[in-house]
C-alpha positions in Angstrom: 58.5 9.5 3.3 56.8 8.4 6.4 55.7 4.3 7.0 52.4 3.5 8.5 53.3 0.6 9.3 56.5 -1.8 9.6 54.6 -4.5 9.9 53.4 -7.0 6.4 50.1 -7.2 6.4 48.8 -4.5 8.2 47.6 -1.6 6.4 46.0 -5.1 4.3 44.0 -5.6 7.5 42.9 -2.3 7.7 41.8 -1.9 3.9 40.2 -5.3 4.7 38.2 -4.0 8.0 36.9 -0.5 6.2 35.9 -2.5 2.8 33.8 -4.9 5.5 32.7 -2.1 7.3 31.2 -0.4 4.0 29.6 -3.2 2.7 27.7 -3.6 5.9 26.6 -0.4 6.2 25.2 -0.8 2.4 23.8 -4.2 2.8 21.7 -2.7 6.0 21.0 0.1 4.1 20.1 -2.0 0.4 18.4 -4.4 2.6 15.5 -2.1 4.8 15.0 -0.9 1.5 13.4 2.4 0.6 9.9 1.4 1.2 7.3 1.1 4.3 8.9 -1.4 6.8 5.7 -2.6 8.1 1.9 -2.3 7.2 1.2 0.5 8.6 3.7 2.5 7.4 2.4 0.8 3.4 -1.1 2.2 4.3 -0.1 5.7 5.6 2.6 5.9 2.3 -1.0 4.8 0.3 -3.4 7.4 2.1 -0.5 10.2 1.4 -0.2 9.6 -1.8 -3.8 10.1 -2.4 -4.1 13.2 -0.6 -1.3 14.4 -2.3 -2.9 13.4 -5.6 0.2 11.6 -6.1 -0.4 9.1 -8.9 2.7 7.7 -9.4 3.5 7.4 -5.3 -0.5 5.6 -5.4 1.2 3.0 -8.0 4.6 2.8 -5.8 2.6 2.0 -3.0 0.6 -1.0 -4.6 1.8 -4.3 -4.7 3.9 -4.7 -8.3 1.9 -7.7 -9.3 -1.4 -5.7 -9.1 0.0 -2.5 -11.3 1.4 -4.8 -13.8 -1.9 -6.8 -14.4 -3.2 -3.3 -15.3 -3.4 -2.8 -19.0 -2.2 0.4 -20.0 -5.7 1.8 -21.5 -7.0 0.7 -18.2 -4.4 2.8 -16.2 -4.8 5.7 -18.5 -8.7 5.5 -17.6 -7.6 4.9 -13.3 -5.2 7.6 -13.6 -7.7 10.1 -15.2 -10.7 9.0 -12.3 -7.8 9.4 -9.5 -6.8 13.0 -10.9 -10.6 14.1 -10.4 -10.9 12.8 -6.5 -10.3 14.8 -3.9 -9.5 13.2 -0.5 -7.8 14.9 3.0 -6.9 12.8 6.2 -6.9 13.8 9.6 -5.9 12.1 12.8 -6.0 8.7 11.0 -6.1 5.6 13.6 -4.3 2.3 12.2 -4.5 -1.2 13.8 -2.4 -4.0 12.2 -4.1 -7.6 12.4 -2.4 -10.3 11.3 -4.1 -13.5 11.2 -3.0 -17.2 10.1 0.6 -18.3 9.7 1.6 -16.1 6.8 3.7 -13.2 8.5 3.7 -11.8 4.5 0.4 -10.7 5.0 -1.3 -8.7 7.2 -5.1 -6.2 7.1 -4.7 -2.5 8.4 -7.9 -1.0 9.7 -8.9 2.7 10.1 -10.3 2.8 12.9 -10.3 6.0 13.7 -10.0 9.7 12.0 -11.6 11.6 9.7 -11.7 12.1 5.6 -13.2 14.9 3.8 -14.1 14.6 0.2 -14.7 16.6 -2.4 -18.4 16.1 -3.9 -18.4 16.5 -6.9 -22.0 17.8 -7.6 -21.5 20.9 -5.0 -17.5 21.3 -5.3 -17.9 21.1 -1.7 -15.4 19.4 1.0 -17.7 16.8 3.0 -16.0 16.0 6.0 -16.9 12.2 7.6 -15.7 9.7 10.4 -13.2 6.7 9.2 -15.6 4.6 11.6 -18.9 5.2 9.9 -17.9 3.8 7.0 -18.0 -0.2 7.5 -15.3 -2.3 8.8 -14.7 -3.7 5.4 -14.5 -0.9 3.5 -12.0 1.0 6.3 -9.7 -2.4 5.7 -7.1 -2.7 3.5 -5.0 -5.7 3.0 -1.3 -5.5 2.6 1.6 -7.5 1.5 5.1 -8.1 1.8 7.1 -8.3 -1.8 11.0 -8.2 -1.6 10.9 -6.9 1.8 8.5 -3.9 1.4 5.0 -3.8 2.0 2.1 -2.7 0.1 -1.3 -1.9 -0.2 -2.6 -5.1 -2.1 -5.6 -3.9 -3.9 -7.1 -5.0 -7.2 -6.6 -2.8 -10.0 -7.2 -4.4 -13.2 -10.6 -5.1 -13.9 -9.6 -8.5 -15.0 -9.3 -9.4 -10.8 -12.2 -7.7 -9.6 -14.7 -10.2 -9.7 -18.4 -9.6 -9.6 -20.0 -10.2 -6.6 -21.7 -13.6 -6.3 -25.6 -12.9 -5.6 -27.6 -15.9 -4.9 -30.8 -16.3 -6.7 -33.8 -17.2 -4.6 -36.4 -19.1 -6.5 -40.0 -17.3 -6.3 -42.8 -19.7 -6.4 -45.4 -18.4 -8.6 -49.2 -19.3 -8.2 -51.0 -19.8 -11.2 -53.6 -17.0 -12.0 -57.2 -18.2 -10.6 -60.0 -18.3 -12.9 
């Protein structure tokens, strides 16, 4: 029976160094995750998974918190609507800003590209520009959870709160007689 080594201590070494080598390569491989690195790659995961009609990748690409807050009558309700719409992308144009201190957080616009969507009176594909929709509306904010990113949109209806619309007073002139 042939030795691989004469020397104590050695093929310990070498178990050592392969053990060491595997957990690395599964630490860099646990630790990227299996999600969007960055968020762009959150927002293009989101826009696929619409155009895919893929319900359960739209949940997997909102932020946890946000799909947890949802009850589940509510996400019965979302998940019906989001089965009816019909969205395609082409040639979308992402631009990461991230403003302030907090590197967690970060708004992707569209700024360029088209969507086509399905109207739902005619059953017809209506095709539009990404930029003639308003800067707001092409934004989305996305966060970093546990290393991922996500789309951070509200989706319990508990969050979305009505729009604050101020109330001008209207002076009224008393009917002349």
């Amino acid at each position: 029976m042939r030795r691989w080594s004469r020397e104590p201590g050695r093929a310990a070494r070498a178990i050592m160094v392969v053990a060491l080598s595997a957990a690395l390569v599964s630490v860099s491989i646990l630790g990227s995750g299996c999600g969007p690195a960055d968020p762009q790659q959150a927002v293009q995961k989101f826009l696929a998974a619409i155009e895919a009609n893929n319900w359960y990748g739209y949940l997997e690409s909102i932020l946890p918190e946000r799909v947890r807050a949802v009850t589940s009558e509510e996400l019965n309700l979302r998940k019906e609507a989001f089965s009816q719409h019909q969205e395609e992308f082409e040639d979308v144009k992402l631009e990461v800003k991230q403003e302030g201190k907090d590197k967690d957080v970060a708004d992707v616009i569209m700024v360029g590209g088209t969507v086509s969507r399905k109207n739902p009176e005619t059953g017809e594909m209506e095709n539009m520009g990404l930029v003639e929709f308003p800067e707001e509306q092409r934004t989305m904010m996305t966060r970093k959870y546990k290393g991922r990113w996500y789309v951070d949109i509200m989706l319990a209806s508990e969050d979305i709160q009505p729009e604050e619309v101020e109330i001008e007073e209207i002076e009224v002139e008393e009917p002349r007689e």
